[in-house]
N, C-alpha and C positions, 0 to 999 in steps of 0.2 A: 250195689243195691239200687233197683230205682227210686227215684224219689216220686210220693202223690204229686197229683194236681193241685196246684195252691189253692187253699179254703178263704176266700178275699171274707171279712167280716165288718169291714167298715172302708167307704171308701166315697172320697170328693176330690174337689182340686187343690187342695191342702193337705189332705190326710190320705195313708194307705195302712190298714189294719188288715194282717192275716193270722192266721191258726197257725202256727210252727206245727210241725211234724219232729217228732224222734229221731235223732241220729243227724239232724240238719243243721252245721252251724250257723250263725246269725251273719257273719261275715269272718273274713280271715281264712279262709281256707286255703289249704294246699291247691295248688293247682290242677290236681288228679280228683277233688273234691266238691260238690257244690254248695254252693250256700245261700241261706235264703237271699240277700240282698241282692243277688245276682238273677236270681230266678224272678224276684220282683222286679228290679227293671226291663225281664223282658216281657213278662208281662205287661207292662205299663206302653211299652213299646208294640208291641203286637196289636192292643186293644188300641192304642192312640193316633198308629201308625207315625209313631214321633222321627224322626230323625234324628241321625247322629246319638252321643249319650242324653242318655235318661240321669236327670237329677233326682238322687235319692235321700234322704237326711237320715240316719240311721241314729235315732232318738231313743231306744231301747234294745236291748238284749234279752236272752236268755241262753243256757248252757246249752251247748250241741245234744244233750240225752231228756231235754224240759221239752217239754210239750205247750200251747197256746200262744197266746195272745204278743204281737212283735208288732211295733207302730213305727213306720216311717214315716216322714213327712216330705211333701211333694214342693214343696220350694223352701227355699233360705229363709225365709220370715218366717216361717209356720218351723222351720228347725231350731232358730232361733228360739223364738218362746216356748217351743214345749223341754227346751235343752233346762230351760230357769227352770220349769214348774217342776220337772226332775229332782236338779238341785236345792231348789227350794223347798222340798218334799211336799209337796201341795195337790201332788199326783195321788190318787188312793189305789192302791195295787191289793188284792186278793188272791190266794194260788190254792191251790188241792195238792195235799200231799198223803197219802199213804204210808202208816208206816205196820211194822210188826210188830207190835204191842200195845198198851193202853196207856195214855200219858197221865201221868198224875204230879200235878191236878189236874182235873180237864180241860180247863182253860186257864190261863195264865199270858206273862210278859217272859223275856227271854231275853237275857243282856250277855253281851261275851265282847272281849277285843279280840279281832282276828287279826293273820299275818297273814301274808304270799309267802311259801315256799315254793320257791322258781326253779329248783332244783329237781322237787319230786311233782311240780305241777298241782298244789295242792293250798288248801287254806289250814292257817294251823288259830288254834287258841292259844290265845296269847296273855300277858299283863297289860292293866291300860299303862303302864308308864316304858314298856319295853319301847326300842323304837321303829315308829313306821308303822306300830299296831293303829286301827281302828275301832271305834265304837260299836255295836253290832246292836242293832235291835228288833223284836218282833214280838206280835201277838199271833197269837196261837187260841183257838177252840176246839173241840170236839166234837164234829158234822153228826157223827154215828158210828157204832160201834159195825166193823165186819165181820162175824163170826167171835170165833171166842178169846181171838189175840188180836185180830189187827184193826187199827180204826183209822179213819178219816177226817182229817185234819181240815181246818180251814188258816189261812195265816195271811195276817196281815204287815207287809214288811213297813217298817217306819224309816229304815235304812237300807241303802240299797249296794251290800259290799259283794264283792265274789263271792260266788258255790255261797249264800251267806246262809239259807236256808237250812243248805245240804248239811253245812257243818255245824250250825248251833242244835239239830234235833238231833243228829249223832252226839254232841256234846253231853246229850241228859241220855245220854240210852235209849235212844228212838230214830235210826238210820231210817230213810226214805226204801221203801221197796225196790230192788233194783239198782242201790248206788253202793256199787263195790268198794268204791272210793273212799266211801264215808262210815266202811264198817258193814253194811248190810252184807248176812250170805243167802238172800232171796232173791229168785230168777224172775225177771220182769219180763212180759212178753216184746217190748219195746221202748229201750231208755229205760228211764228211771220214771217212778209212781211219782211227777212234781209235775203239776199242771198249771199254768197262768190260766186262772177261771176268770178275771174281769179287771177291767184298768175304767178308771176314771179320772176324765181330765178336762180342762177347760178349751173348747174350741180355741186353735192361737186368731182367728179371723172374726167366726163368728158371733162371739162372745155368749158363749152358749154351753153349759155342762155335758158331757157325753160319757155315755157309759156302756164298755164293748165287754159282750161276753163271750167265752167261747166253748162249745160244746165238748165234754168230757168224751176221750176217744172210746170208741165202743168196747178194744180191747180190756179195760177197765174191770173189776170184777163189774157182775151185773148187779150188786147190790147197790154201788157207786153208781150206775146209769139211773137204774129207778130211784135213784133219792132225788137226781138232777132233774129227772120227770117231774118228781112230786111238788121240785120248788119252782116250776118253770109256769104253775097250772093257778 
């Protein structure tokens, strides 16, 4: 499969924000495969005509089938402080998810301890006292209803554990469109319906608030583009 052209959404001499594309992992890939951080440095490399390696700080993630927003940082100091603001949860993160049906309530919190299953590659629900479990948390809204089953979620992660998304709305009976993994049996055109719509974080240099958003892929239903329309205006 080729991979798009990188979509750059935010970029100085500290920071490099892109759009992930579907089916791209963030880093770790096989060698037969590409992944974003690679394709970022050469980019950084082509535009900069840098020599030798390209420093990248790989300050966030998202699953190889998510879609948007993946922030590197362009020197150790700038990896540095945005690695605390991470950990310190002080990052505000928002995503788009799609599922097949109506959540009730419409808006709500979401608590679960998850596990790693290393075996099947997977996050399980777990006890909070089993061990090795995690705390899981997130807010969850109601963007709009798509037709007469599926709706559009907005979520806000408070914690930031594997697939955490994927597994807590499968958890209540609400799998993400397009994640086989987590229960869904609906055909996504690409990936899975989980979009990173916006990150907000504090400049690590120049102390200054920032907030990257990034455009819902077109394949999207079009009721999900014109709503992005109508909030954009």
């Amino acid at each position: 499969m080729q991979t798009p052209p990188l979509r750059i959404l935010y970029e100085d001499n500290h920071l490099l924000a892109i759009d992930k594309p579907a089916s791209v992992p963030t880093m770790g890939a096989p060698a037969d495969r590409t992944c974003l951080v690679d394709l970022a440095k050469q980019y950084i490399k082509e535009k900069y005509d840098k020599p030798g390696n390209v420093f990248l700080g790989v300050v966030s993630r998202l699953d190889a089938p998510v879609t948007g927003i993946v922030i590197f940082a362009r020197t150790s100091k700038a990896a540095n402080r945005l690695c605390d603001q991470f950990r310190n949860r002080s990052v505000e993160k928002r995503y788009w998810a799609l599922i097949d049906t109506h959540i009730d309530p419409p808006q709500g919190t979401l608590q679960h301890w998850l596990k790693r299953h290393e075996r099947h590659r997977k996050v399980l629900i777990s006890r909070p006292d089993a061990n090795e479990s995690q705390e899981a948390l997130l807010h969850y809204r109601t963007l709009r209803d798509i037709g007469r089953h599926r709706s559009l979620l907005e979520i806000e992660l408070l914690t930031g554990r594997k697939h955490q998304i994927r597994v807590q709305l499968s958890a209540v009976d609400c799998p993400i469109l397009g994640d086989r993994k987590y229960g869904s049996q609906v055909k996504f055109p690409e990936g899975i319906a989980l979009h990173s719509r916006s990150l907000q974080i504090q400049h690590p240099v120049q102390q200054r608030s920032i907030t990257i958003e990034a455009p819902v892929p077109n394949y999207w239903p079009r009721q999900v583009n014109e709503f992005a329309a109508q909030q954009a205006k």
